[in-house]
FIKOLZA-1660 file (N, C-alpha, C; in steps of 0.1 Angstrom, whole numbers, plus 5000, padded with zeros to 4 digits):
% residues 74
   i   px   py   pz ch aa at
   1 5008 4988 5000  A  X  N
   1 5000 5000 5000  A  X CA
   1 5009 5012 5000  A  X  C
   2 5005 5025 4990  A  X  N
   2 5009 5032 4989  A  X CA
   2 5011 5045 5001  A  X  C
   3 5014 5051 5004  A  X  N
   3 5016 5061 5019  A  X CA
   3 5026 5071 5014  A  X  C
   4 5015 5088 5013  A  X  N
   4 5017 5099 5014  A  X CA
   4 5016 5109 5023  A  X  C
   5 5027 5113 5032  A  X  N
   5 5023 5123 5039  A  X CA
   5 5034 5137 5035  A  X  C
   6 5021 5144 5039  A  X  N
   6 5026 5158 5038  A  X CA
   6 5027 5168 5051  A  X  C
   7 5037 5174 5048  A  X  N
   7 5046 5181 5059  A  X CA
   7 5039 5196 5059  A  X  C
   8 5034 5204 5064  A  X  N
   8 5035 5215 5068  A  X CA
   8 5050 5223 5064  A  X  C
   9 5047 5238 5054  A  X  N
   9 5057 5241 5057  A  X CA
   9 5070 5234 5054  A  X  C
  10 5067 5228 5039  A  X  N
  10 5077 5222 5034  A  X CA
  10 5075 5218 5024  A  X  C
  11 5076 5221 5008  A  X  N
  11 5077 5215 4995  A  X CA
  11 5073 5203 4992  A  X  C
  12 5087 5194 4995  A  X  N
  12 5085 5178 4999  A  X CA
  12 5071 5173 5007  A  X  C
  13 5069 5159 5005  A  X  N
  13 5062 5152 5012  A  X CA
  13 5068 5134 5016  A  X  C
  14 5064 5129 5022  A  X  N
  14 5072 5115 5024  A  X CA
  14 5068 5105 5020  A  X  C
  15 5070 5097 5012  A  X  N
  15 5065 5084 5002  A  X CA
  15 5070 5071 5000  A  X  C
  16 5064 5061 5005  A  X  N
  16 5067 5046 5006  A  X CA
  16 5054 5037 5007  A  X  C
  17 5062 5027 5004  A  X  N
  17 5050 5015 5007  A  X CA
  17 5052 5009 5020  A  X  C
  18 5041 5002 5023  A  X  N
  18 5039 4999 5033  A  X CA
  18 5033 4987 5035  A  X  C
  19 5033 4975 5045  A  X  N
  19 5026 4961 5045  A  X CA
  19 5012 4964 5051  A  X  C
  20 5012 4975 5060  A  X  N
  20 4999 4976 5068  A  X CA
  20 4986 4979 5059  A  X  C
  21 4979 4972 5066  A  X  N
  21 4966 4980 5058  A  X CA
  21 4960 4993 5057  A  X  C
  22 4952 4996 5049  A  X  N
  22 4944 5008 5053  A  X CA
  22 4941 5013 5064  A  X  C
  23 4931 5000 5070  A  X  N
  23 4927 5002 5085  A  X CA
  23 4938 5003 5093  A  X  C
  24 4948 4998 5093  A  X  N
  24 4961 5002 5102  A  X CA
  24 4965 5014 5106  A  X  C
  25 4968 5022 5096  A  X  N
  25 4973 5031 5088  A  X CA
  25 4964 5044 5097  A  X  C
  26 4948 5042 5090  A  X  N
  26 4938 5047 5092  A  X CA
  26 4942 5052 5110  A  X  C
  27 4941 5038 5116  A  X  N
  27 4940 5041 5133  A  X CA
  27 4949 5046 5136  A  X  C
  28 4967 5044 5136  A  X  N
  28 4972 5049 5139  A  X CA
  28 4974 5065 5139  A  X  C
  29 4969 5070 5125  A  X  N
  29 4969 5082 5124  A  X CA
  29 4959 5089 5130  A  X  C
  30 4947 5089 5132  A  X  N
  30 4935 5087 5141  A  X CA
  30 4938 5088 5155  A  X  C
  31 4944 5085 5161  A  X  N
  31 4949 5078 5171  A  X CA
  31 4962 5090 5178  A  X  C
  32 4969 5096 5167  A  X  N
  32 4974 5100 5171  A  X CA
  32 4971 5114 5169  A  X  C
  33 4959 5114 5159  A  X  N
  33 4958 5134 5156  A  X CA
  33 4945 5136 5173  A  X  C
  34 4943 5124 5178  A  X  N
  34 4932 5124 5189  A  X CA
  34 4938 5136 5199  A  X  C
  35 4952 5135 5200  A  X  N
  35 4955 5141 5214  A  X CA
  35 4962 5128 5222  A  X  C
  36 4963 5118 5221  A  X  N
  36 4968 5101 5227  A  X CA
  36 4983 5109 5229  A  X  C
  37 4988 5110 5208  A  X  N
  37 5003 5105 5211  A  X CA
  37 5007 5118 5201  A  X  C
  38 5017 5126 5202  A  X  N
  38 5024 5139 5200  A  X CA
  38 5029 5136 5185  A  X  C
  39 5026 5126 5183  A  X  N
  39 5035 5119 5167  A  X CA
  39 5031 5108 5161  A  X  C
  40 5032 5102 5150  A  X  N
  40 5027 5093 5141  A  X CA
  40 5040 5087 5139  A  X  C
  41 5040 5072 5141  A  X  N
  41 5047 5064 5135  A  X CA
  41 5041 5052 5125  A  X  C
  42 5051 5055 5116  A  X  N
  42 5047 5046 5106  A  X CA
  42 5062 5034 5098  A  X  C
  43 5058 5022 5095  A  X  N
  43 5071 5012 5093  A  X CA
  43 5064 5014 5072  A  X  C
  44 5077 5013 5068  A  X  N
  44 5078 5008 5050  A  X CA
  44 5080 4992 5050  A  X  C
  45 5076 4989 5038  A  X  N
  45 5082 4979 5038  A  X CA
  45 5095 4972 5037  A  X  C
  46 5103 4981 5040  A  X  N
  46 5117 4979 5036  A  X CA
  46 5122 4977 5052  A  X  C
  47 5117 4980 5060  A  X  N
  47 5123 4983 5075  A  X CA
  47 5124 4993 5077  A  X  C
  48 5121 5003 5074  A  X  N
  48 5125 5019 5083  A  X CA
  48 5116 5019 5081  A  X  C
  49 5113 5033 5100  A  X  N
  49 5102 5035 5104  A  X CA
  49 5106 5051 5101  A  X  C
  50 5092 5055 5100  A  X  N
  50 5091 5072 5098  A  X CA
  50 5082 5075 5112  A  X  C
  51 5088 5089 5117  A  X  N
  51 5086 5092 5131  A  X CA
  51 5080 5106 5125  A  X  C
  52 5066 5114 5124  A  X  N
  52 5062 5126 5121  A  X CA
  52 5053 5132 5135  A  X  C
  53 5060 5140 5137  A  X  N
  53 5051 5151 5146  A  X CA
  53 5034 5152 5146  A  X  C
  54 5025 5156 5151  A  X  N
  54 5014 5154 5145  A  X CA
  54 5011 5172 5144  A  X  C
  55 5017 5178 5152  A  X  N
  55 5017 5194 5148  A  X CA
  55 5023 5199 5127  A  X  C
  56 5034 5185 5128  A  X  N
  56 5029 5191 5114  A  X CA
  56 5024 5187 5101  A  X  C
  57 5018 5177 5110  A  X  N
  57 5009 5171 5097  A  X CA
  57 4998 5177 5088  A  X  C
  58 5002 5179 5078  A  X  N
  58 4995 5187 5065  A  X CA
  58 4980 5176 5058  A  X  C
  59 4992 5166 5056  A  X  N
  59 4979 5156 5049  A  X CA
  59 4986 5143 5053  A  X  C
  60 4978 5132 5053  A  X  N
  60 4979 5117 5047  A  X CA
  60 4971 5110 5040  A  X  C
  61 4978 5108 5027  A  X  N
  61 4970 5100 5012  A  X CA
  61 4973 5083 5014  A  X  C
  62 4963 5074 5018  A  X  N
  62 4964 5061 5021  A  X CA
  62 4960 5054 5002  A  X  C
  63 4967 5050 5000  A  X  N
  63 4967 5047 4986  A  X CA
  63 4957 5031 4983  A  X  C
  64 4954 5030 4974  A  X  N
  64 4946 5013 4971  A  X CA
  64 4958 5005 4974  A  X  C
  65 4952 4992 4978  A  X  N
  65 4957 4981 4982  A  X CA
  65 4955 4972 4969  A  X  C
  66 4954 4974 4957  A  X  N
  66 4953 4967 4945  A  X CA
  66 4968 4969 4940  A  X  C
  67 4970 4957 4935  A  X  N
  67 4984 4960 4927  A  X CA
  67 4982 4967 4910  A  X  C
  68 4990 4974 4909  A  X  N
  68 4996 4983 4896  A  X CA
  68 4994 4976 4885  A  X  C
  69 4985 4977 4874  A  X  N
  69 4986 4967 4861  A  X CA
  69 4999 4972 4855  A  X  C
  70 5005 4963 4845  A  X  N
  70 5014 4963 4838  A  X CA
  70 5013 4956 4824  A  X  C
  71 5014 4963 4817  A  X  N
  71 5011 4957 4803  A  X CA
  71 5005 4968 4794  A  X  C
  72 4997 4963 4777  A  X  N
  72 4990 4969 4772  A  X CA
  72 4973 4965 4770  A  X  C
  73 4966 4970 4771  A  X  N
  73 4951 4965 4769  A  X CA
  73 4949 4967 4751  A  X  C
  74 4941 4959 4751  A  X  N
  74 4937 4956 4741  A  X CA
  74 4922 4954 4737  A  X  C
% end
């Protein structure tokens, strides 16, 4: 799954895939814009974890969980 977040106050945004699901994704972020926890953590699939503030969270784009076609249609 695709995972976009965007930073406040900064050009860039942060982009990777991820194993978790939507709903994962969903709560954690949820969870943490509640007032719980001061920050959002999130793991890629690669093994690094991203650590975002929740003061500067601009957006998060949770992408489909469908894989990417490849090829030509006909």
């Amino acid at each position: 799954m695709d995972i976009r977040i965007g930073i406040t106050n900064s050009p860039r945004e942060i982009s990777f895939e991820t194993s978790q699901t939507a709903a994962e994704v969903e709560k954690v972020v949820g969870d943490a814009l509640d007032g719980s926890k001061s920050f959002v953590t999130l793991a890629d699939s690669k093994g690094k974890t991203y650590v975002v503030p929740t003061a500067s969270l601009a957006y998060v784009e949770i992408g489909s969980e469908e894989s990417r076609k490849v090829g030509f249609v006909s």
